[in-house]
N, C-alpha and C positions, 0 to 999 in steps of 0.2 A: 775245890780245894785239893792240893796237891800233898800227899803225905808219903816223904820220900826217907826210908826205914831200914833196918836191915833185920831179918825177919827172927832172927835168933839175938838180938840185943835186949836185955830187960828193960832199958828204959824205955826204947821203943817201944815193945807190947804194953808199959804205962801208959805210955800217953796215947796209943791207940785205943786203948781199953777208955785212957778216960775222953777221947772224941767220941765213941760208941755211947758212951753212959750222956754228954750232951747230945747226942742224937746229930751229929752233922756228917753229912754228906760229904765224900771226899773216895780221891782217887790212890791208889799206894803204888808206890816204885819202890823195888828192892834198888838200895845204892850198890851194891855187891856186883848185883847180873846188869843192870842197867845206871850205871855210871854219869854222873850228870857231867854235862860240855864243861869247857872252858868257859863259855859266851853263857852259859845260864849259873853257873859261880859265879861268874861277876857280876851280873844282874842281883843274883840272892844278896851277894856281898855288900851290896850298893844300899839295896829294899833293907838290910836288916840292919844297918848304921851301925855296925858290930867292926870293930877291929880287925882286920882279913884274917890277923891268929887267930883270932875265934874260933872259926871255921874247921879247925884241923881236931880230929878226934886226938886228944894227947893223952891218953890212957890205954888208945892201941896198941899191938902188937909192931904193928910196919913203924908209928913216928916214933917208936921206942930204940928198933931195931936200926933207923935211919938217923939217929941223934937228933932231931927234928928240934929241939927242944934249944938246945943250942945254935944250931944252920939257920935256925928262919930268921934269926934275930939280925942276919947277914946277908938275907936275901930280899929281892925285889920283889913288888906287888906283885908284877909280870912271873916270874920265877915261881911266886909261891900259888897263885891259880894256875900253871901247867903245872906242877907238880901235885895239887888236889885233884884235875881233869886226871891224872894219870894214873890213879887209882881209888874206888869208893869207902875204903875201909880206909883213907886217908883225913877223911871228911866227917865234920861231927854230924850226929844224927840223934832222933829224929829231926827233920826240916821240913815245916809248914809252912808254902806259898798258897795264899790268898790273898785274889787281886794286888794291890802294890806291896803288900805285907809278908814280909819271913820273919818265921820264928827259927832260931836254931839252939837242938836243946829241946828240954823237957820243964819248964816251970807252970805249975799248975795253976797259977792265976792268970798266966798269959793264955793259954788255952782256953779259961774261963771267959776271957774277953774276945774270943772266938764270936 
């Protein structure tokens, strides 16, 4: 299991804390220092049946700064995975890849079903 985080986000350290309290096994990537592709957003995008806006942390500081809120509404699928590739703090978090399955986000009964 793939648990891709940013190491000072509260929600993150939840639901790490509550993968640690089920006891599973799993790998972490800061999105910050290690930035997920282009080619593995779309993959996540695709596995999570979520809306691609989903995807976009909108509570951040950059899609705040970048009117995000309004532009994407205007932009193409294409347009808005380079624009998540092109920075981690653009992206919500945390994101649990296991085998065909992403979680994006923190809900505690999806984790439960871990």
């Amino acid at each position: 299991m793939l648990f891709v985080c940013y190491s000072k986000c509260g929600t993150c350290k939840k639901a790490q804390k509550h993968l640690d309290e089920l006891h599973k096994e799993y790998v972490i990537r800061d999105i910050k220092t290690d930035n997920p592709s282009r080619e593995e957003l779309e993959s996540w995008w695709k596995m999570s049946n979520l809306p691609l806006r989903k995807l976009f942390n909108t509570s951040g500081k950059l899609y705040k700064e970048m009117d995000l809120k309004n532009k994407l509404l205007f932009m193409s699928d294409d347009d808005m995975l380079d624009l998540l590739a092109s920075d981690g703090m653009l992206v919500k978090r945390p994101i649990v890849v296991v085998e065909s399955k992403v979680l994006v986000g923190y809900k505690q009964e999806e984790y439960d079903c871990l």
